[in-house]
C-alpha positions in Angstrom: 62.8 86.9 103.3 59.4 88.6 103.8 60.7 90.2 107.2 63.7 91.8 105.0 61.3 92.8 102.7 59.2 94.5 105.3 62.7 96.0 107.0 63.5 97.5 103.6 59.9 98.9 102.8 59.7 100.9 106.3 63.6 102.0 106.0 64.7 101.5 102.2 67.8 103.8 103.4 69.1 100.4 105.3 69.2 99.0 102.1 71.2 101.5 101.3 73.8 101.6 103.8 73.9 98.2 104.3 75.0 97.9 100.6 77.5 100.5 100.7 78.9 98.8 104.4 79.0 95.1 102.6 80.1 96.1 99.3 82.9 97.9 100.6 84.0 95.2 102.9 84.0 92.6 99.8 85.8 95.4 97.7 88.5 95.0 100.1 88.8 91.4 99.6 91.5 90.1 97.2 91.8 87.1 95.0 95.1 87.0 93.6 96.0 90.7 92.1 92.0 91.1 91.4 90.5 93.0 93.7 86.7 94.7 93.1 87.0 97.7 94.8 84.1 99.7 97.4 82.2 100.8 94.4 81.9 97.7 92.0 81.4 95.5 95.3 78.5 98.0 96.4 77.2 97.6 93.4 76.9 93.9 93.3 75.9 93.5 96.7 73.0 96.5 96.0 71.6 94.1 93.4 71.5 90.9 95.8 69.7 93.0 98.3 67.0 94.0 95.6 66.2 90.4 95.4 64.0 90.7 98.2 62.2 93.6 96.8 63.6 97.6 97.4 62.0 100.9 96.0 64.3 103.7 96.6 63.3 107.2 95.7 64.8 107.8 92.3 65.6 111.6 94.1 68.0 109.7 95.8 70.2 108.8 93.3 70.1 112.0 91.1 70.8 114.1 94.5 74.1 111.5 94.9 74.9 111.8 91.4 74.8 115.3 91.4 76.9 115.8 94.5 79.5 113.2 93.0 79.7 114.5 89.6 79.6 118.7 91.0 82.6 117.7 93.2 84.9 116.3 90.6 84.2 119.1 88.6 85.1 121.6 91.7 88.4 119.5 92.5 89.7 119.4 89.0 88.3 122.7 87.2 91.4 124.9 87.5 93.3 122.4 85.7 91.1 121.4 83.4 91.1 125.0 81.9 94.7 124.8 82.0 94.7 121.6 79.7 92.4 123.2 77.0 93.9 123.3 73.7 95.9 121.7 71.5 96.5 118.7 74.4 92.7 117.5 73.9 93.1 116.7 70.9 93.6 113.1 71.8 90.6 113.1 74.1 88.0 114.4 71.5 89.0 111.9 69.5 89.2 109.0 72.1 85.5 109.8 72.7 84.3 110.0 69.4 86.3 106.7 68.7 84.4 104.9 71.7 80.5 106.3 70.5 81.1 104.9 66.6 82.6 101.8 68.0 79.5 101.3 70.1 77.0 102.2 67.9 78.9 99.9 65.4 78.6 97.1 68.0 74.8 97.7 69.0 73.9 97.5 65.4 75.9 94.5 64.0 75.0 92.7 67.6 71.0 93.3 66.9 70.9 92.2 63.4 73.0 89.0 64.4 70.2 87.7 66.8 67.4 90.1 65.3 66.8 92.3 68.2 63.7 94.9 67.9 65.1 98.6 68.2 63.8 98.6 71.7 65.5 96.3 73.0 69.1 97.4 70.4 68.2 101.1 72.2 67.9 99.7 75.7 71.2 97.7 75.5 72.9 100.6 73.9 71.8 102.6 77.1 73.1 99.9 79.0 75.6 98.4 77.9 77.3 101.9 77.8 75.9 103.0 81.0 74.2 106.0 79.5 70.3 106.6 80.6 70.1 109.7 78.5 69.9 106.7 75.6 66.4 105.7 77.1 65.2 109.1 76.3 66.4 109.7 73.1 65.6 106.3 71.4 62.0 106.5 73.1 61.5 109.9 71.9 62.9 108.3 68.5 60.5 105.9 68.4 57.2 107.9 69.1 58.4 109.3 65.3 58.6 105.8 63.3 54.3 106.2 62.9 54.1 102.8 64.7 50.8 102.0 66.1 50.3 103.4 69.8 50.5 99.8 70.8 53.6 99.1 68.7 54.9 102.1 70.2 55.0 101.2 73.8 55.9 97.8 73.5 59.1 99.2 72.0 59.5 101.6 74.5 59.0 98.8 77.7 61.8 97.0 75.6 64.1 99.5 75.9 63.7 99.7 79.9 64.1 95.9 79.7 67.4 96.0 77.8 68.8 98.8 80.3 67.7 97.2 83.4 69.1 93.7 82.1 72.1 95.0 81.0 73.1 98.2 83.4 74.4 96.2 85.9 77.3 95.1 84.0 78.1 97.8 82.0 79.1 99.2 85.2 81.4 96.4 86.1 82.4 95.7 83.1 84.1 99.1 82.5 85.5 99.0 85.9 87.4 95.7 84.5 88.8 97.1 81.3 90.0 100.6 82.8 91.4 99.0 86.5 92.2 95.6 85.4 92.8 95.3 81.3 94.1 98.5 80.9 97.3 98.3 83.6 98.3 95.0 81.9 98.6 96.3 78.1 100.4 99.4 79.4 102.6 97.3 81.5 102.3 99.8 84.2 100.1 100.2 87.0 97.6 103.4 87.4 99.1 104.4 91.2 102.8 104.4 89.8 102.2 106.5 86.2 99.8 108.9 88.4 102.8 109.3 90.7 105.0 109.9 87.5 102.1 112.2 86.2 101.9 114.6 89.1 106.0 114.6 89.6 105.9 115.5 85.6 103.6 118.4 86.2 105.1 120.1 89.5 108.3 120.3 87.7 110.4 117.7 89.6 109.4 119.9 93.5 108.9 117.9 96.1 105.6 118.4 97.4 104.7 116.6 100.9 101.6 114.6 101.5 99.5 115.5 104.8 101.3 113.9 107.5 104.5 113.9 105.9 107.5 116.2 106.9 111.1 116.5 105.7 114.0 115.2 107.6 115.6 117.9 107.1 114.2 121.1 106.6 115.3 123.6 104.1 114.4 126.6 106.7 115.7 126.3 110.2 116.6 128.1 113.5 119.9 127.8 115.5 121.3 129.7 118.4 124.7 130.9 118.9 127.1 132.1 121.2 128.6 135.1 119.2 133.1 134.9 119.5 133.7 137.9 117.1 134.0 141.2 118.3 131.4 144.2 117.3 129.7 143.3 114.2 126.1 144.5 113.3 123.3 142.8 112.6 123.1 144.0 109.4 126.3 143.2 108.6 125.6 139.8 109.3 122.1 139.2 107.9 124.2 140.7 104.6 127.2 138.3 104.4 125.6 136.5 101.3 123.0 138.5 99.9 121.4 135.4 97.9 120.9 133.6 100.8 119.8 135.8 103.8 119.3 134.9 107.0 117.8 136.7 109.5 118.6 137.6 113.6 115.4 137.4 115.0 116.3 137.5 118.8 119.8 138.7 121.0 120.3 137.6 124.4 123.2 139.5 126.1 123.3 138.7 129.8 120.4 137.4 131.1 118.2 140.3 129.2 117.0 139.9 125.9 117.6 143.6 123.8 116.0 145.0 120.9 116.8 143.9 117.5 118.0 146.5 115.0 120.1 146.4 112.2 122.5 148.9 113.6 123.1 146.9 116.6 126.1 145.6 117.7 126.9 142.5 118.6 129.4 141.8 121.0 131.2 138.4 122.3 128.8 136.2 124.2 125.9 137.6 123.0 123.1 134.9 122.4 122.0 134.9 119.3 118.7 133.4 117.1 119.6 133.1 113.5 116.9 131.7 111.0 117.3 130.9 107.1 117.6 128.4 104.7 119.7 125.9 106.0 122.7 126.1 104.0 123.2 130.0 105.0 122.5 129.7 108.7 125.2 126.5 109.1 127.5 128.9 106.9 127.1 131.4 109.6 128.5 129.5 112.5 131.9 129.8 111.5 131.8 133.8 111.4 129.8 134.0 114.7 130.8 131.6 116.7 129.6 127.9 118.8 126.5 126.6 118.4 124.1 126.2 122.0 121.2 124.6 122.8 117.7 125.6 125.1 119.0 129.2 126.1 115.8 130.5 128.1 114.1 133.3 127.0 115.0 132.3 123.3 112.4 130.4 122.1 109.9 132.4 118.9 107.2 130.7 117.0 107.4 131.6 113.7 104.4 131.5 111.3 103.6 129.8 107.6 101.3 131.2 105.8 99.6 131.0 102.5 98.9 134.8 100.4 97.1 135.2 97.5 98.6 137.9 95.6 96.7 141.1 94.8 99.1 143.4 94.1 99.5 144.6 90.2 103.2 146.1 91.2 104.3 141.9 91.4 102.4 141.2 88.1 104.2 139.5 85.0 107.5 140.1 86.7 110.0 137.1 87.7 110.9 136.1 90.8 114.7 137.2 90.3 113.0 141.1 89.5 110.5 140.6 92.5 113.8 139.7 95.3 116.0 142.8 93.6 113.4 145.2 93.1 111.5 144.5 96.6 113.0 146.9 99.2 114.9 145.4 101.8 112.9 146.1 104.9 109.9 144.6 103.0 111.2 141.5 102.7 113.2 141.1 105.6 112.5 138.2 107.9 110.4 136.4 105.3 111.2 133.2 103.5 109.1 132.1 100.2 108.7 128.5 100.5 106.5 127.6 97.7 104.6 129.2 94.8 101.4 127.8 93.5 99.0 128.7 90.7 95.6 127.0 90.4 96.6 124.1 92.3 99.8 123.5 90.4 103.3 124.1 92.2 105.7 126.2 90.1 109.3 125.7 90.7 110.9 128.4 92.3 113.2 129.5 89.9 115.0 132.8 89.1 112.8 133.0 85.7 109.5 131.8 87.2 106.6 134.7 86.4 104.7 135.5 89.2 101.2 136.5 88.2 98.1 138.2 90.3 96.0 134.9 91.7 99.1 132.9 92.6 99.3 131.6 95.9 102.7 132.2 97.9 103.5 130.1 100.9 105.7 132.4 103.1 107.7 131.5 106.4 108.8 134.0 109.1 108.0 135.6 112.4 104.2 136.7 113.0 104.8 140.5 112.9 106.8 140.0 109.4 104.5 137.5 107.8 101.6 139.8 108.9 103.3 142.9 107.5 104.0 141.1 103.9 100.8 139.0 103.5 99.3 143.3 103.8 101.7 144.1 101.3 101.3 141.3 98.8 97.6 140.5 99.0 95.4 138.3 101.8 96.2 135.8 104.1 94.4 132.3 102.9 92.4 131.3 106.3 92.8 127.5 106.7 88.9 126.4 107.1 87.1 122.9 108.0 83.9 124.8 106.4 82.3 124.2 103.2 80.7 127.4 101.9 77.0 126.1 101.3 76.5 129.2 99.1 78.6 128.6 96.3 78.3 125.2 96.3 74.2 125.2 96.3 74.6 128.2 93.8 77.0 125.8 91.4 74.7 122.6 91.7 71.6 125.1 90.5 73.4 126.8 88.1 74.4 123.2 86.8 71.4 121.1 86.9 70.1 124.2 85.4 72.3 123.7 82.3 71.2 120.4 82.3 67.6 121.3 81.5 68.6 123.1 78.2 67.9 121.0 75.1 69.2 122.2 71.8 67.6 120.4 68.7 69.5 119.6 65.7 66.7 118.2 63.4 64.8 116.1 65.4 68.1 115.4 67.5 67.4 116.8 70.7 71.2 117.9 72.5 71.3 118.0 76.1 74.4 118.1 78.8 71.5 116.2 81.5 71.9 117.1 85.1 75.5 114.6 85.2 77.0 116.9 82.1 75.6 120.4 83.7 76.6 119.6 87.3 80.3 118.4 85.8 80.6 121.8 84.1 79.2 123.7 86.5 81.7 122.3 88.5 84.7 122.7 86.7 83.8 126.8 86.0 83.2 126.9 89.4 86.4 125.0 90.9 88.3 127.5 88.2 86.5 130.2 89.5 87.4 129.6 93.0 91.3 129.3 92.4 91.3 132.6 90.8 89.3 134.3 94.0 90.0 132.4 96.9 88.3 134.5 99.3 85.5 133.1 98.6 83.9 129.5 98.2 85.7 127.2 100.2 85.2 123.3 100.3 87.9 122.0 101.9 89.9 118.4 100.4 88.1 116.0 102.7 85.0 117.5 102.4 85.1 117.2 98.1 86.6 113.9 99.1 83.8 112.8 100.9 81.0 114.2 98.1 82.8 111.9 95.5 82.9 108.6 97.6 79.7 109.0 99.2 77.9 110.0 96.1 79.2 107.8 93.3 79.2 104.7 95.5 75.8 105.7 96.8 74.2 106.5 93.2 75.6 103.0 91.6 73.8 101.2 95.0 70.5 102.8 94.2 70.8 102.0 90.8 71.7 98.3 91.6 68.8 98.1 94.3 66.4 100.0 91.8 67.2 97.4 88.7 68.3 94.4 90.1 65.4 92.7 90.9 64.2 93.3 87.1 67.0 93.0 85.6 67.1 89.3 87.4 63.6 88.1 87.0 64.4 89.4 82.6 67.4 87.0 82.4 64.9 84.4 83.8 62.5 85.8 80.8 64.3 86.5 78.0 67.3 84.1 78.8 70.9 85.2 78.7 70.7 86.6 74.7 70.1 90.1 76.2 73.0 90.2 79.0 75.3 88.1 76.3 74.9 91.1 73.6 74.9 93.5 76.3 78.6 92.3 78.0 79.7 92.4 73.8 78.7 96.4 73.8 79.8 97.0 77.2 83.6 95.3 76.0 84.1 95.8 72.7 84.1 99.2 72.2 86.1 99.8 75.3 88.9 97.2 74.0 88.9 98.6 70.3 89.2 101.6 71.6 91.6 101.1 74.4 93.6 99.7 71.5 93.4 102.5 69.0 94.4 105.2 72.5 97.1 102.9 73.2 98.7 102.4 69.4 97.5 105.1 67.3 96.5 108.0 69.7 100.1 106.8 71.7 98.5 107.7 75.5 101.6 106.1 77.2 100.5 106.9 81.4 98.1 104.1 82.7 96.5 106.8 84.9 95.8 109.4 82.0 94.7 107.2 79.5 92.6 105.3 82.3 91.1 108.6 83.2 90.3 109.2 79.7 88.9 106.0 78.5 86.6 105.7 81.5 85.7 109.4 80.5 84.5 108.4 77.1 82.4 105.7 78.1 81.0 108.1 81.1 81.9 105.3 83.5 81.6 106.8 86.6 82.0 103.8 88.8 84.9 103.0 86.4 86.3 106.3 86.7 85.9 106.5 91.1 88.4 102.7 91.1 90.6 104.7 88.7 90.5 107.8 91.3 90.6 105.0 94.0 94.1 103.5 92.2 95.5 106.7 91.3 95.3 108.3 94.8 95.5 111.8 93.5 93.8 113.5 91.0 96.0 113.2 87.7 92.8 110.6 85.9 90.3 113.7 86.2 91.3 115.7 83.5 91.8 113.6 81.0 88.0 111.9 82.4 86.3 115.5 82.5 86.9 116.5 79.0 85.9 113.3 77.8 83.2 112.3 79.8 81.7 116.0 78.6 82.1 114.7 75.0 80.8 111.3 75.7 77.4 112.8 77.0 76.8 114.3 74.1 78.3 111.7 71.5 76.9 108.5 73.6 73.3 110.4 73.8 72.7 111.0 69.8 73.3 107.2 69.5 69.6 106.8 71.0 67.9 108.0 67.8 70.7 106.3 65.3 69.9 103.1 66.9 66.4 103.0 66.1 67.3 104.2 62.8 70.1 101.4 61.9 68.3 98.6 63.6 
């Protein structure tokens, strides 16, 4: 193994890769309905590799985590904000559940086989996959007036208890929120996130990338006119609630201006657009249908507006469609309305409110004319805009520098908690000035899988090796306490979400629990399960919580134990 070792020391970042390239391919692999999943199968493969001795540049992983934790924030910010109030009730109290749990746990578990405070501390840190722990408790320690000596044999035990222990805190919590948690609920995570997001668009059918109706609710069809002198307004008017629109006449082999005084006469060729049910209506007053006429083909346009204009504020969409001159809105089809990533069903009450995003349909020279009217056209973009996204990982980690002492307790969000929301203000910032800012889906996508499933491999190939050659040490008493604190807690409180708090969606209440044990390779297989984002709410406002609740139980450790 001394070549690999050699390998690794020139290029750790093979290491690296070739962690994250085996780890994902043994994710894949299933054994009967288990399956461990890219990141807990980096993870383990990370800490085989360290066997052969790795140093990675701790940079490394507090650069992924930060890119990871920012993203998540970004993606899920505007409806995290939309979720504040009495609806997080269940998470503040989810989280706090988990932290007295735990500490509960640590405590009884140290006095059982008379662990020191270091090593209580360390497997607290651990065993609930929170570093910030290490900190506290050391810092906790310095203050006990223990001999200097004393002192920093404590301290090395706490790095020893984390290090033995880390590894499967990680995987453990990936079992009880991917694995556990679907069987007591009875459900899995894909099918209630599915249920989630139908819940929260109101029952609207929204289609995935790739995906297209069969039969379109806005369409085009020609036909040959039979009636005798009827104008185009006339026509576009025969149902008022359901317009359509004459976009092109063909009479002869010329193809005339369209007006709405116009007269149509028989034969005339006609291009009549609408919603579907109006423009199959229309045949029967017009005449046949035909096919391929030359000279009447027209590309019409969909595009997404944000809406500017304080006219349209407040007012529903009934009082927007009356009140909206004709000739404004001629030609143009509303196909969707969306407010901070959320899809608002189009009904004749629906309030329309400066921000929203409309999704119009119709020719170029009518969707242009609009989009001026209403607000700004939203320029599709395969660009991330560098400057707000290095402004909100500065402004974050920034946050995460700020301590606030209660006592001698110091409080601090730490670059994960800062990054997370710095994220979240930012991502709601964004939906409300879209102008601005852009990070396209696959790019946030790619931020999250590369950087939680990168930081996790670091951390495997940075403890492994010590946390392997402690078990040999110490013996198993250690790892034995430390799978107790990683499980227990989780279960009680699973439990108490599932019977008490009543969470009944698998995907929220997976998002959640993994939230409040800050289980961020837990919380990336529940993303991973999910497919869409309906876990990360519930996760952000308790994994906020849990940094601050998991990181005071450094100091109440040392003082219990």
């Amino acid at each position: 193994m001394e070549w690999l070792h050699d390998l690794f020391k020139k290029s750790p970042e093979i290491a690296l890769f070739l962690s994250l390239a085996v780890g994902y391919y043994i994710g894949k692999i299933k054994f009967g309905k288990f399956q461990l999943g890219g990141v807990a199968g980096s993870l383990l493969v990370a800490v085989l590799v360290s066997q052969v001795g790795v140093q990675v540049d701790p940079g490394v992983k507090a650069v992924l985590f930060a890119l990871f934790i920012y993203a998540v924030g970004y993606e899920s910010g505007p409806q995290f904000f939309n979720s504040l109030g009495k609806q997080s009730i269940r998470e503040i109290i989810l989280a706090a559940i988990l932290a007295i749990t735990g500490l509960a746990t640590v405590v009884v578990m140290a006095r059982l086989f008379g662990l020191d405070k270091g090593l209580a501390a360390g497997i607290a840190a651990g065993g609930l996959t929170q570093s910030a722990i290490i900190g506290t408790a050391g810092d906790a320690i310095t203050k006990l007036g223990l001999g200097a000596a004393e002192v920093a044999r404590l301290q090395g035990n706490v790095a020893v208890g984390y290090a033995v222990t880390y590894v499967f805190g990680s995987f453990g919590a990936i079992i009880v929120c991917v694995n556990i948690l679907p069987k007591l609920m009875g459900r899995t995570i894909r099918e209630d996130a599915i249920k989630a997001e139908t819940a929260l668009q109101a029952g609207i059918k929204v289609l995935g990338p790739e995906q297209h109706a069969a039969l379109p609710e806005l369409v085009g069809r020609l036909y040959q006119v039979t009636q005798g002198k009827i104008s185009v307004d006339e026509v576009e008017n025969l149902d008022p609630e359901t317009a359509i629109t004459i976009e092109r006449v063909k009479r002869g082999n010329q193809v005339i201006e369209v007006n709405p005084q116009l007269l149509l006469l028989p034969d005339d060729i006609v291009l009549v657009v609408g919603r579907r049910e109006a423009v199959v209506s229309t045949s029967g007053f017009l005449g046949k249908e035909v096919y391929a006429v030359e000279g009447m083909e027209l590309t019409m346009q969909h595009r997404e507006v944000v809406l500017t204009n304080k006219e349209f504020h407040n007012k529903n969409v009934v009082e927007i469609r009356t009140q909206t001159a004709g000739k404004v809105r001629h030609g143009i089809y509303v196909v969707q309305l969306s407010r901070m990533g959320q899809v608002l069903p189009m009904q004749p009450e629906t309030i329309v409110q400066v921000g929203d995003v409309v999704s119009i349909y119709g020719a170029e020279q009518d969707v242009k004319r609009v989009a001026d009217i209403v607000g700004y056209v939203l320029v599709p973009t395969a660009k991330t805009d560098f400057v707000y996204l290095g402004a909100g990982l500065v402004v974050g980690l920034l946050a995460g520098l700020l301590v606030a002492k209660v006592g001698s307790i110091p409080l601090t969000l730490g670059s994960g908690g800062g990054a997370l929301l710095s994220g979240l203000l930012f991502g709601w910032f964004r939906s409300k000035h879209q102008s601005f800012g852009a990070m396209p889906v696959a790019a946030v996508q790619i931020l999250k899988d590369l950087g939680l499933a990168g930081f996790v491999v670091v951390v495997g190939l940075s403890s492994g090796l010590q946390a392997v050659q402690t078990v040999k040490q110490q013996g198993f008493t250690i790892f034995g306490v430390g799978m107790v604190v990683t499980i227990l807690p989780m279960i009680l409180t699973m439990l108490i979400g599932r019977y008490v708090l009543r969470y009944d969606n698998t995907a929220i209440f997976a998002g959640a629990l993994s939230g409040s044990r800050s289980a961020n390779p837990a919380f990336g297989e529940v993303l991973d399960k999910a497919e869409n984002s309906i876990p990360t709410v519930p996760f952000a406002i308790t994994y906020a919580l849990a940094n601050v609740f998991l990181t005071l139980l450094g100091p109440l450790v040392v003082a219990l134990v």
